[in-house]
Structure formats: structure tokens, C-alpha cells
VOBA-1610 file (N, C-alpha, C; in pm, whole numbers, padded with zeros to 5 digits, always signed):
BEGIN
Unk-01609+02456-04887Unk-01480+02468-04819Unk-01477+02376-04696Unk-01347+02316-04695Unk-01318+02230-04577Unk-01241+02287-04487Unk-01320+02259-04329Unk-01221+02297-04199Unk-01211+02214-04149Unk-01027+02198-04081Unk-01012+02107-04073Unk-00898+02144-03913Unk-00949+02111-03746Unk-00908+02169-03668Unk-00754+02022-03610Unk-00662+02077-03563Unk-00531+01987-03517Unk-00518+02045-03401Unk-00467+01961-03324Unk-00388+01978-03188Unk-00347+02136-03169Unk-00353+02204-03084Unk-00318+02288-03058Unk-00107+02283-03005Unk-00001+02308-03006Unk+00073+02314-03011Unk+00180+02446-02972Unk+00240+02483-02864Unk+00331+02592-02845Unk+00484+02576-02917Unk+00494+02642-02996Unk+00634+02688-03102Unk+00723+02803-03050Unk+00837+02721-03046Unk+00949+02879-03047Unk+00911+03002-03144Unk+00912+03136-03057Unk+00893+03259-03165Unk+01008+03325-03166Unk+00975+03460-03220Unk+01035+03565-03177Unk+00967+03660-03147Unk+01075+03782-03076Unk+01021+03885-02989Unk+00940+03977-03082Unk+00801+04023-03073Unk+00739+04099-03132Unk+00670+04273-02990Unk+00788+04321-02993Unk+00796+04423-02872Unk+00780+04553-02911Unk+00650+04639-02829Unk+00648+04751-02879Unk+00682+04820-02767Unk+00783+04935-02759Unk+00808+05003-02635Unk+00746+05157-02658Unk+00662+05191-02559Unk+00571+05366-02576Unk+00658+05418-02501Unk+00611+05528-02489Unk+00651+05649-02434Unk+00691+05796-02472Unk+00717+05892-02364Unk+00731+06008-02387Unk+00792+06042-02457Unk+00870+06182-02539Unk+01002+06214-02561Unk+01098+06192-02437Unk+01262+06137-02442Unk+01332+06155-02303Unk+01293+06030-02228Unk+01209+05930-02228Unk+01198+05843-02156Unk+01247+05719-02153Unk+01376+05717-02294Unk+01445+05581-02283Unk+01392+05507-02359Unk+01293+05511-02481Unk+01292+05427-02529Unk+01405+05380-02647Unk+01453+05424-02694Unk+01586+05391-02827Unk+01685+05343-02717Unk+01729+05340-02620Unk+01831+05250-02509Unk+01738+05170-02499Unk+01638+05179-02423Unk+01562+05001-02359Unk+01585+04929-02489Unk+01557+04954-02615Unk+01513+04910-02718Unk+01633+04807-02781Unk+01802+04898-02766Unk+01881+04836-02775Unk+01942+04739-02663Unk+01900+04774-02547Unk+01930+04668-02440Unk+01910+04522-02491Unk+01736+04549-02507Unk+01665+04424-02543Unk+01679+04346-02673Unk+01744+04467-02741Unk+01800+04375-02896Unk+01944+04322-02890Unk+02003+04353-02834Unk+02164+04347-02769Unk+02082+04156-02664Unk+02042+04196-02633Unk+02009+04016-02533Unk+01975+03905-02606Unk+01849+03954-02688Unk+01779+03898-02755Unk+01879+03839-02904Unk+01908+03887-02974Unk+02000+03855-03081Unk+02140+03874-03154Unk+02169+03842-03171Unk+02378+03844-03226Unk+02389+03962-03329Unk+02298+04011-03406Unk+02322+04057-03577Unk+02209+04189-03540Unk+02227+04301-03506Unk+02106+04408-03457Unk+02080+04479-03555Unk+01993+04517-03648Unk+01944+04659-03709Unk+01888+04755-03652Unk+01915+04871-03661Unk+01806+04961-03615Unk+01755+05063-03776Unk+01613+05051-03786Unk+01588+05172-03900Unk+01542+05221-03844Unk+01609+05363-03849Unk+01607+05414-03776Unk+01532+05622-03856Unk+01470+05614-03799Unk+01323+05725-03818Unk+01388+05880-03751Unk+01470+05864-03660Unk+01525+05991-03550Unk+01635+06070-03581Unk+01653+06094-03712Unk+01774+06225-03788Unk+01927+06117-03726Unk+01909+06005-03694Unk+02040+05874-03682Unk+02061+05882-03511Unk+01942+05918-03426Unk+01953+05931-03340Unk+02001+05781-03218Unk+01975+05689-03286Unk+02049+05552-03246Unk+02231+05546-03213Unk+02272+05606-03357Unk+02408+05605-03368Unk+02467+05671-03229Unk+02376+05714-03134Unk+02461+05810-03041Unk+02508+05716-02924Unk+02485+05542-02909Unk+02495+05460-02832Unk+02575+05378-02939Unk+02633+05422-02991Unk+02721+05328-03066Unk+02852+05286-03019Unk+02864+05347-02924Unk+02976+05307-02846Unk+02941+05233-02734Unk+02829+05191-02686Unk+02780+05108-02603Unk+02705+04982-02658Unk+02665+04958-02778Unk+02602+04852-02857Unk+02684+04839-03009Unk+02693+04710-03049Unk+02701+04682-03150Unk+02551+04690-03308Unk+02575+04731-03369Unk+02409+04744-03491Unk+02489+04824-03617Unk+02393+04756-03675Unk+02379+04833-03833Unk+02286+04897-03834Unk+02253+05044-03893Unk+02153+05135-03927Unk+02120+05130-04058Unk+02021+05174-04084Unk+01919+05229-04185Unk+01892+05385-04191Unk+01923+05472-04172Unk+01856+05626-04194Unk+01784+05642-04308Unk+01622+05674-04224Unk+01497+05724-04347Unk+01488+05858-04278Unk+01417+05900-04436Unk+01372+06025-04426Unk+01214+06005-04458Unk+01229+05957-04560Unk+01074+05935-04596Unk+01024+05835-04532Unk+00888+05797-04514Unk+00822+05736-04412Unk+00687+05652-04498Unk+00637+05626-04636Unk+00609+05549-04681Unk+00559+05385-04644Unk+00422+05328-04584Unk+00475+05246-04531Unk+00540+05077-04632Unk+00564+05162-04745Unk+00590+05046-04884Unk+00784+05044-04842Unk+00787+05151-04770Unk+00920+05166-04793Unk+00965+05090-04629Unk+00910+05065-04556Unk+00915+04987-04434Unk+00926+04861-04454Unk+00818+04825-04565Unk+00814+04688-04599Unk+00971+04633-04672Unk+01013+04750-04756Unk+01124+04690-04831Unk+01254+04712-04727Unk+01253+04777-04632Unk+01360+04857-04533Unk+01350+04646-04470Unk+01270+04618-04414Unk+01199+04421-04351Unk+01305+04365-04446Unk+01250+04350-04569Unk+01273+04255-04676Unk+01436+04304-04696Unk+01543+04359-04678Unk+01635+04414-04677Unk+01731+04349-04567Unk+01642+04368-04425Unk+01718+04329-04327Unk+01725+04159-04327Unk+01576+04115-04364Unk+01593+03956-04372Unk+01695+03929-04404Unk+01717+03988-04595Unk+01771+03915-04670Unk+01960+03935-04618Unk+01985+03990-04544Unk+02072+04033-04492Unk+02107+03987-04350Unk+02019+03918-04276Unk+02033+03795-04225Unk+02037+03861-04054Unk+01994+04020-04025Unk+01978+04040-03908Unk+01866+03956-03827Unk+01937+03900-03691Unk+01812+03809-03595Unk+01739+03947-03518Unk+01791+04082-03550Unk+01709+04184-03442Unk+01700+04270-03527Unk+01570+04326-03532Unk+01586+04481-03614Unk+01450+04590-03513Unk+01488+04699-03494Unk+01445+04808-03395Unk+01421+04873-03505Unk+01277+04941-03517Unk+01200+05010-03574Unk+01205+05111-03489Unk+01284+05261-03488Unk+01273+05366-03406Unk+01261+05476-03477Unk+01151+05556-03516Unk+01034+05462-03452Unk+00931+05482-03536Unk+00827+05378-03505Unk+00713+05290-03563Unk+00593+05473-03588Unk+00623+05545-03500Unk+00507+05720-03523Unk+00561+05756-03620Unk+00690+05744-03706Unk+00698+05819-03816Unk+00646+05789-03914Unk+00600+05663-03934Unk+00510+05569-04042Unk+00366+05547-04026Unk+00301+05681-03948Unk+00220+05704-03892Unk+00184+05851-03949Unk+00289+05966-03846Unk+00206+06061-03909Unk+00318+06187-03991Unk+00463+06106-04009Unk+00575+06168-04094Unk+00537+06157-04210Unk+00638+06254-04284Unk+00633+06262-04428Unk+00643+06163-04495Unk+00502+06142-04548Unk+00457+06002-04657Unk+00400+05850-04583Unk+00368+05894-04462Unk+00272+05833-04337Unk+00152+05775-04388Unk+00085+05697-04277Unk-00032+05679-04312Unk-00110+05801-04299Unk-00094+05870-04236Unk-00208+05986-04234Unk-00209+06082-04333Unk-00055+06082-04401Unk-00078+06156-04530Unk-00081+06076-04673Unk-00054+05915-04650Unk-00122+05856-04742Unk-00240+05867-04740Unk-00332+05875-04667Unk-00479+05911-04665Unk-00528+06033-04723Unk-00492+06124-04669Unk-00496+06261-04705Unk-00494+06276-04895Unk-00390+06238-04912Unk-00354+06198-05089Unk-00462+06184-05104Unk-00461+06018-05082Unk-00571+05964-05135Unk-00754+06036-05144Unk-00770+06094-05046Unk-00901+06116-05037Unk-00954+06256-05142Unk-00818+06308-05164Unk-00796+06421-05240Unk-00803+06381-05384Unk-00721+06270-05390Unk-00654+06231-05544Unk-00842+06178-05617Unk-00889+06068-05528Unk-01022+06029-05589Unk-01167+06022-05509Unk-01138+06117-05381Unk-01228+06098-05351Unk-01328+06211-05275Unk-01280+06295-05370Unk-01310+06465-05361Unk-01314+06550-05232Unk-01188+06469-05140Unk-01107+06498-05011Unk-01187+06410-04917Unk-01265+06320-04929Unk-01391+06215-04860Unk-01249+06127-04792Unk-01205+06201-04632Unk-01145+06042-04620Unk-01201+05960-04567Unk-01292+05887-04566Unk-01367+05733-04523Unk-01301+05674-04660Unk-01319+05755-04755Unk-01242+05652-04928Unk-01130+05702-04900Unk-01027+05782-04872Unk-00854+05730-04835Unk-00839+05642-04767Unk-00933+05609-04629Unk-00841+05528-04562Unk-00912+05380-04612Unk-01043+05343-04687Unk-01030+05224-04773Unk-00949+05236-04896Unk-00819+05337-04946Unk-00769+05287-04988Unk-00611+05276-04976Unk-00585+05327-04840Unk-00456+05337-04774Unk-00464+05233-04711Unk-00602+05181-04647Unk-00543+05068-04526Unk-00481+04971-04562Unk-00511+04895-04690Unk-00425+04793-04702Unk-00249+04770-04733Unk-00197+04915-04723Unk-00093+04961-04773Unk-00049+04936-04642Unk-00156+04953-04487Unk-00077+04985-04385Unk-00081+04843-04326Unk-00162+04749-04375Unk-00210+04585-04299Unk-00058+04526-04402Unk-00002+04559-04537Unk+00096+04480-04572Unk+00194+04533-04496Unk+00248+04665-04443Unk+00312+04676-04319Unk+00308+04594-04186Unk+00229+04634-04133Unk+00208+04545-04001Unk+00227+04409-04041Unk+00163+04328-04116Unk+00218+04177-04193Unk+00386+04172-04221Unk+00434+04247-04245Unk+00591+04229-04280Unk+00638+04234-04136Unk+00613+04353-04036Unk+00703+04354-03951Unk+00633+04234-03816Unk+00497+04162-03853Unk+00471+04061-03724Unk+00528+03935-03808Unk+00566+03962-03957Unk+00601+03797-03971Unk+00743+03851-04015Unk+00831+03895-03945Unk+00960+03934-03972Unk+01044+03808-03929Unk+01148+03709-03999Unk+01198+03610-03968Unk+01289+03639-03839Unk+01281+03719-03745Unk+01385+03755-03587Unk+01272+03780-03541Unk+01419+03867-03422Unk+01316+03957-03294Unk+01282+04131-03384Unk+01163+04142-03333Unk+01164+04290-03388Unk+01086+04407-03224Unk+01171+04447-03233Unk+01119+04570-03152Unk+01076+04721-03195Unk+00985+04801-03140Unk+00943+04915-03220Unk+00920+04988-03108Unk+00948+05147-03136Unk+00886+05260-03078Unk+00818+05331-03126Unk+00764+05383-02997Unk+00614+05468-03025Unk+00657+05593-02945Unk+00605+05685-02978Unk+00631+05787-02921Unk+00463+05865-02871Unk+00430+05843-02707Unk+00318+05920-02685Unk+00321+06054-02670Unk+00186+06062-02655Unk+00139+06242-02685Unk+00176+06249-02491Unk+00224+06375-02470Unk+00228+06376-02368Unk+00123+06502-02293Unk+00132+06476-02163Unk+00015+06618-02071Unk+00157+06599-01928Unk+00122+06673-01870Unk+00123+06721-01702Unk+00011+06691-01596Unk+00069+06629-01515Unk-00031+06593-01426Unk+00042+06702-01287Unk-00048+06732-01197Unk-00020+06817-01060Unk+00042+06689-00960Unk+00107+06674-00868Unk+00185+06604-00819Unk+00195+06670-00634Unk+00264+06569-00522Unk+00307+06651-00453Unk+00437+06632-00436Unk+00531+06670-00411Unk+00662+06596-00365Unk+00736+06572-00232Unk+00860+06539-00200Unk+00828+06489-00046Unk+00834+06596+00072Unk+00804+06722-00028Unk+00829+06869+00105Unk+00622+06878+00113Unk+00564+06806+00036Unk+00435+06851-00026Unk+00404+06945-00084Unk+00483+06994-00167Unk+00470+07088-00265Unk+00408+07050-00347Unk+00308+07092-00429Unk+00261+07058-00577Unk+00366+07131-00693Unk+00420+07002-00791Unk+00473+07034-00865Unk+00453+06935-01033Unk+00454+06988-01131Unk+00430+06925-01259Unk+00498+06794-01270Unk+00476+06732-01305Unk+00502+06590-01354Unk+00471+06544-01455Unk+00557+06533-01600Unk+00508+06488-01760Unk+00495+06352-01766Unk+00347+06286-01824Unk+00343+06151-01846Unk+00303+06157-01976Unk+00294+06035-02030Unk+00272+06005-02157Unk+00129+05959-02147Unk+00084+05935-02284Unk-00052+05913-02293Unk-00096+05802-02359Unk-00150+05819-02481Unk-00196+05666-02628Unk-00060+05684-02673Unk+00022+05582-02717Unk+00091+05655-02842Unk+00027+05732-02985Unk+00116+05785-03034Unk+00079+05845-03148Unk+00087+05720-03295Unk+00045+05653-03294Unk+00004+05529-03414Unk-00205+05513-03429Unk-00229+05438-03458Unk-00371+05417-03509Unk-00418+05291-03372Unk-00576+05339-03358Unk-00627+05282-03239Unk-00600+05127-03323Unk-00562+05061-03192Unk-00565+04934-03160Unk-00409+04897-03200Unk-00325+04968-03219Unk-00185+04880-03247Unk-00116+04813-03189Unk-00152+04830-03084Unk-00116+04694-02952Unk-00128+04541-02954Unk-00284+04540-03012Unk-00297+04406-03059Unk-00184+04293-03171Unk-00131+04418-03227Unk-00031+04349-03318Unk+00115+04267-03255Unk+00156+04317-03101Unk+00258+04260-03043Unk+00236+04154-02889Unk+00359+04129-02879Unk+00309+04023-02762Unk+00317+04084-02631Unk+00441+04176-02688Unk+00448+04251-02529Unk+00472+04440-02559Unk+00383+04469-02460Unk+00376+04630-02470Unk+00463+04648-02339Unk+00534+04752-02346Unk+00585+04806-02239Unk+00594+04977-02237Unk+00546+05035-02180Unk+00527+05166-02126Unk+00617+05207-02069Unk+00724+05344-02069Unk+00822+05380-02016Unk+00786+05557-01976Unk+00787+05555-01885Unk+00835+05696-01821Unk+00936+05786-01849Unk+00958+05883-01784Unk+01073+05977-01768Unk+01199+05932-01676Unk+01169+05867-01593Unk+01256+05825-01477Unk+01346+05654-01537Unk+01225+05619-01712Unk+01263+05520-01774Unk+01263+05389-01695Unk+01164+05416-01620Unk+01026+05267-01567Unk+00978+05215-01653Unk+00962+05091-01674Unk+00867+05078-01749Unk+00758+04942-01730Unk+00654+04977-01773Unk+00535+04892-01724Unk+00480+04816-01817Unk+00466+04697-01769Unk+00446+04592-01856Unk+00264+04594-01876Unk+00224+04667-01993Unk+00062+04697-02008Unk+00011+04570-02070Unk+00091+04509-02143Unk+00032+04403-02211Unk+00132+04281-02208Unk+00082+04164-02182Unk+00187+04045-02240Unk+00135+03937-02240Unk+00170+03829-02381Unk+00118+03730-02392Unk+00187+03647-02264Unk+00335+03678-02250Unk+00433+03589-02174Unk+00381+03592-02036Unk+00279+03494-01980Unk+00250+03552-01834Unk+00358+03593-01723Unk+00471+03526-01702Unk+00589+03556-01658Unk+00639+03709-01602Unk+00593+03796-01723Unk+00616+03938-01685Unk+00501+04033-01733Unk+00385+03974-01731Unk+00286+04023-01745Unk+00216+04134-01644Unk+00217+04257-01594Unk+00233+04339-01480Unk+00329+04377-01440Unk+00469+04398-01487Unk+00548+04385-01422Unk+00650+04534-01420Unk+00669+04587-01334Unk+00743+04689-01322Unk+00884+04687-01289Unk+00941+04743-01401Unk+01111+04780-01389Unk+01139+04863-01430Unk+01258+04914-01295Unk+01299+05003-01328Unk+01428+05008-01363Unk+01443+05075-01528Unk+01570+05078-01582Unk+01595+04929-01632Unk+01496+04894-01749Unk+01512+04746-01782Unk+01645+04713-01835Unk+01742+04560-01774Unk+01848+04543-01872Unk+01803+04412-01915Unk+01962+04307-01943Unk+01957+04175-01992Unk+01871+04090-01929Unk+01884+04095-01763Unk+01796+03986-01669Unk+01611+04042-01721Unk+01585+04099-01765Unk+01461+04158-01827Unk+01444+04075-01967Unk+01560+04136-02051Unk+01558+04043-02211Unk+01590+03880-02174Unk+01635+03849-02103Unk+01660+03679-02045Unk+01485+03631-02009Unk+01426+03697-01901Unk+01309+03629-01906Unk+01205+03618-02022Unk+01192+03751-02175Unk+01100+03701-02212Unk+01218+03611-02349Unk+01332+03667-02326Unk+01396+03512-02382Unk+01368+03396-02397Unk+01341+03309-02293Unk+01300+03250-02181Unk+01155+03172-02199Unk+01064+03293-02279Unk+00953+03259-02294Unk+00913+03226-02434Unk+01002+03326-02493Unk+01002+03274-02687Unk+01042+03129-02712Unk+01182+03050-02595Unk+01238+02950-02648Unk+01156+02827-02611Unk+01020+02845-02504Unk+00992+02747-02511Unk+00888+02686-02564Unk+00928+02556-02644Unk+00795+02527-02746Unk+00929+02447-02872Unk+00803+02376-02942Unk+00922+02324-03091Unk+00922+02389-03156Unk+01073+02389-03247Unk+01092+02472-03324Unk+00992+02459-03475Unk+01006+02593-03496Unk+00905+02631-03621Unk+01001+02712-03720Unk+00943+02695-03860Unk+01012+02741-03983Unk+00963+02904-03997Unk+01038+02975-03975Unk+00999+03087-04036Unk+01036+03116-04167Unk+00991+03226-04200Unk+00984+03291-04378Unk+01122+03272-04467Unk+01250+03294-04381Unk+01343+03232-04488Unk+01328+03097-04477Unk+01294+03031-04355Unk+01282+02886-04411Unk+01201+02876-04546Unk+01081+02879-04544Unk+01055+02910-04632Unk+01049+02947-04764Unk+01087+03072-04752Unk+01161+03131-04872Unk+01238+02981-04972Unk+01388+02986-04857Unk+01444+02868-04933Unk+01364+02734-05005Unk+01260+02691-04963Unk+01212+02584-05014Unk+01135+02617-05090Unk+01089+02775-05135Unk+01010+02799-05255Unk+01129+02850-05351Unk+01281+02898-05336Unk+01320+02878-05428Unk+01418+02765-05482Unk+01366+02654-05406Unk+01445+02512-05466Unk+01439+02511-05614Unk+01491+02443-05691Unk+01510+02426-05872Unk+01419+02306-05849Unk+01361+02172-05800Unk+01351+02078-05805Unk+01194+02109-05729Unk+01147+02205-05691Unk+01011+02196-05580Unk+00895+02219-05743Unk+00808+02124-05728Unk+00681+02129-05834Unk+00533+02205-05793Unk+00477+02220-05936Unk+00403+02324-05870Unk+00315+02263-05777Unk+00294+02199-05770Unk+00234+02078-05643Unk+00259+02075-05496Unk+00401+02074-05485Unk+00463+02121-05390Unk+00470+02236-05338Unk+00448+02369-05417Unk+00452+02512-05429Unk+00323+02546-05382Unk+00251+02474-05423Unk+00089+02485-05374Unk+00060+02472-05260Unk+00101+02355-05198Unk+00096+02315-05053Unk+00197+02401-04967Unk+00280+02462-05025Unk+00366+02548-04973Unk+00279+02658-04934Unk+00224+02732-05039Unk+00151+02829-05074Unk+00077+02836-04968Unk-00057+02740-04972Unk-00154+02712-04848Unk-00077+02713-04662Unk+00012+02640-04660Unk+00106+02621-04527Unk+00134+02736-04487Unk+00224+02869-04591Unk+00248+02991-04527Unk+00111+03093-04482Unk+00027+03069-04573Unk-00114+03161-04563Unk-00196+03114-04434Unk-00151+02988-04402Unk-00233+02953-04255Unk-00163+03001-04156Unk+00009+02978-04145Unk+00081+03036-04050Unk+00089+03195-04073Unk+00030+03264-04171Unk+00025+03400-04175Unk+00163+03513-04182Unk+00206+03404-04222Unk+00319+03468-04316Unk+00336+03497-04473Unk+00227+03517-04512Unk+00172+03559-04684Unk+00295+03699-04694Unk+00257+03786-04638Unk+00297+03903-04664Unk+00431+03924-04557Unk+00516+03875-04577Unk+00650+03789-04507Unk+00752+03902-04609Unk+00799+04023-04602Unk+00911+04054-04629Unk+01050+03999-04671Unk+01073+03925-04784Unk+01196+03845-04807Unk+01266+03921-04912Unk+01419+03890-04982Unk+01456+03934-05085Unk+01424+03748-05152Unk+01450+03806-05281Unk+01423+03671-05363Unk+01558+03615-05439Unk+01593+03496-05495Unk+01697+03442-05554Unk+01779+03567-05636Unk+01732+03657-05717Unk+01825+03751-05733Unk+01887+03912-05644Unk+01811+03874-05496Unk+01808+03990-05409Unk+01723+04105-05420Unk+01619+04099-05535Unk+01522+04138-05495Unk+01419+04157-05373Unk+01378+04270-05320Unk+01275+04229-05215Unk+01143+04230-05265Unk+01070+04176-05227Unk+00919+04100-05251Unk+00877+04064-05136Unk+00753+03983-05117Unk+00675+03901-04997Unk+00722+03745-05023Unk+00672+03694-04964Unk+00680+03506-04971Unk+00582+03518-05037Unk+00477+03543-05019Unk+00326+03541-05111Unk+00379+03516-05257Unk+00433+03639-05312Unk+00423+03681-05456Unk+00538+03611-05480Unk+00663+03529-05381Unk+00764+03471-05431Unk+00699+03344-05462Unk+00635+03271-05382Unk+00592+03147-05411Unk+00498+03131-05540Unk+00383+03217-05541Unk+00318+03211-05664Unk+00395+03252-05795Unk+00490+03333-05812Unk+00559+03349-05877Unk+00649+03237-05939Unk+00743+03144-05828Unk+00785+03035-05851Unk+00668+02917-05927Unk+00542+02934-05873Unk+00459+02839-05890Unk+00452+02836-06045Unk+00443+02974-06114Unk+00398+03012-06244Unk+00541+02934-06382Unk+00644+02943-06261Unk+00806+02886-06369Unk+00864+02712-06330Unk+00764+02659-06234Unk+00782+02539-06197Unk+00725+02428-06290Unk+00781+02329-06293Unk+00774+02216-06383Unk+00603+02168-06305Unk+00529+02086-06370Unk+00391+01996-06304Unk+00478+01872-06293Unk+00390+01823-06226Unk+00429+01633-06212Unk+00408+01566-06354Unk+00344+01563-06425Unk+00349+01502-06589Unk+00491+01570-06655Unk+00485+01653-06618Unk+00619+01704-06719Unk+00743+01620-06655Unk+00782+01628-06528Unk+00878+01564-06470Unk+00904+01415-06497Unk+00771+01318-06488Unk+00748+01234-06511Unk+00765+01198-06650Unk+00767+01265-06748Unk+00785+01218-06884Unk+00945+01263-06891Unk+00937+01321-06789Unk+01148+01351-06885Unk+01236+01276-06793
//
């Protein structure tokens, strides 16, 4: 095998935003603030009995209402919104595909039961990859995508300004699987008072940064930070040039290789008949009904 290293290079993205917090602390508003700034066309799938719809008179969006929580059904909920051409879609929220009905934790559970005489170390080798083609759909989602988490909460003792000691609810990990942070660029932590703290960010700009009651001048700066860089093709780009009539399997190949380096394999798209699928299985698929270069060449 050949490696082969190029220039390093900064590209326009999009927003990959996870917002935590308590019950009550604002995350489904911050969430639409920042999708309302960030893009023209908003989805929300929405996980909370349609609990989005209750700002519908303050934001423009299309919903999704799930019940089931599957994370196969997340992937196709992605591949839905692509193909449908939303630049924002709000995952509210990202804990029900976690530990709701038909979750990862009870895909595991199944599983360890179904073959592995309730052993889950063998559910979750054979759930995890169910939950890595999730996370792959929603970090290579062609927009902005934002998600909530909902943490476990405690009480901390407090004083207040008479010095009284009195309770105070904070939030804690969210409720998702250790390390899910790593998957976004920017974490933001929200309170009760709907502060929120910037725990993680690639964007140094607002990296630490505390606000309270985030609006647009908030979605403007990491705006701000996605736009700068050259532009880059995402997955419907893509898409479209794997379903050209005229692209050979030659072309399809190098296609093939190009998306798997930019890590968009498992890219949520619908396909030429509105099917949803990945880019992965669209391109190899195309590859399998595409003309070779001898064939072209002789006709």
C-alpha cells in the first residue's frame, strides 16, 4: 500500500453542534436560534412527543416526529432530509437514540440475548457498528447539523445573596456513550438560567466562551468560522456525479476512493429513484451498472 501525504488545506464546513444539558435549560430554543442563523431550509427530528412545534410561531422548520429510536432509522430520517434539500437539521434529541425505545442500549441488550447468551461484550460488538453508521451519517450530513443531549442531573448546596444555603440543579455527562464529544466541533453546555459554556471548540474564536442566552451574534461568529477556507464538495455533490449516465467505472472508482478519504463513505443520501442509501453503496452500486473504458471506446 501507498501513502501518499498533500498540503494541508482549510475548507468551508458545516456546523457540527452538540448542545447538553439539563431538562428546562433551553436546549430545543438555543438549538433553533442557531439553526434559524446558520441556514434558510431548518429540520428538526424531532425525539420530544413534537416538543419543537411549540416555537413554531417564533421559527420557521419542518418536523419529523419519531417514536421509535432505532439508530438505522436516524440514518434514513439524514438521508430523507438531504434528499429534501434542508441546509439545517436539529436532532432533538440525540439521548433518545441512546437509551429510548430501540436505542443503542437496547439494541445491545437484544443482541446479547438473541446470540450471545445475554454476554453483552458480544451485543455491543455487534450493535456498535449500527451506531458508528449513525454517527457517520449525521458528521457527514451535507448542512449544518445540531443535536441535543440531555444530562443526568444532581443538586449542588449553594449560598444566595441573603447567605442562605439553598439547592441549585446542574447537569452532569450527558446521557449518550463515553466519548461523544469527539464527534462535533463545538460542545456547548447550558444551564437552567440557559448559559451556556463553550466546553469544547475547534473554532478558537469562541472556544471558552460564556453566554448568556445565546442568539444570532453567537450563530454569526461560528458562522464566521465555517466560511472561512475553499469551498469543498459535499455528499450531494457527490452523490450527483456518481449518478451521472456518462461517469465510467474508472471514474466511479476514483470517486469511490476520494469520498472514503474525505470520510464521507457512510454519507446519508436518497438515490436517483429517491431511495435512501449511503454514497458508499450508491457509488459501488453505480460502479457495478457503469459502462468500462473498452466498451465506450468500441461504440
Amino acid at each position: 500500500m501507498t501513502f501518499t501525504f498533500t498540503p494541508a488545506t482549510k475548507e468551508e464546513s458545516k456546523a457540527r453542534i452538540a448542545l447538553t444539558g439539563p431538562s428546562g435549560a433551553g436546549k430545543t430554543y438555543t438549538a433553533l436560534i442557531l439553526a434559524a442563523a446558520l441556514g434558510e431550509n431548518v429540520a428538526v427530528i424531532d425525539t420530544e412527543r413534537g416538543s419543537a412545534s411549540k416555537y413554531a410561531d417564533e421559527f420557521t422548520f419542518s418536523k419529523l416526529n419519531m417514536q421509535a429510536f432505532e439508530p438505522t432509522a436516524l440514518v434514513e430520517a439524514l438521508g430523507a432530509a438531504a434528499g429534501a434539500g434542508f441546509d439545517a437539521v436539529i436532532v432533538d434529541s440525540l439521548t433518545h437514540f441512546w437509551s429510548g425505545t430501540g436505542g443503542m442500549l437496547e439494541q445491545v441488550d437484544q443482541a446479547a440475548r438473541r446470540g450471545y447468551g445475554g454476554n453483552s461484550f458480544g451485543g455491543w460488538k455487534e450493535a456498535r457498528p449500527m451506531e458508528r453508521k449513525m454517527i457517520d451519517a449525521l458528521v457527514s450530513y451535507p448542512g449544518h447539523v445540531i443535536v441535543t443531549m440531555r444530562s443526568k442531573t444532581d443538586y449542588v448546596i449553594e449560598e444566595d445573596q441573603r447567605g442562605r444555603k439553598v439547592p441549585r440543579k446542574v447537569g452532569l455527562k450527558p446521557e449518550q456513550r463515553e466519548g461523544i464529544e469527539y464527534e462535533f466541533d463545538i460542545i456547548g453546555d447550558l444551564d437552567h438560567e440557559n448559559t451556556l459554556v463553550v466546553t469544547k471548540s475547534r473554532a478558537r474564536t469562541i472556544a471558552g466562551r460564556v453566554v448568556s442566552k445565546p442568539g444570532p451574534d453567537f450563530a454569526a461568529d461560528i458562522a464566521a468560522w465555517l466560511g472561512d477556507g475553499k469551498p469543498a464538495l459535499d455528499a450531494l455533490a457527490y452523490r450527483d456525479l456518481a449518478v451521472d449516465k456518462n461517469a465510467t467505472k474508472q471514474v466511479l472508482r476514483e470517486l469511490h476512493r476520494e469520498v472514503v478519504q474525505r470520510g464521507l463513505k457512510n454519507a446519508a443520501i436518497t438515490d436517483d429513484t429517491g431511495e435512501t442509501t449511503t454514497l458508499g453503496e450508491l457509488i459501488a452500486r453505480r460502479g457495478k451498472e457503469a459502462p468500462d473504458e473498452t466498451q465506450e471506446a468500441s461504440e
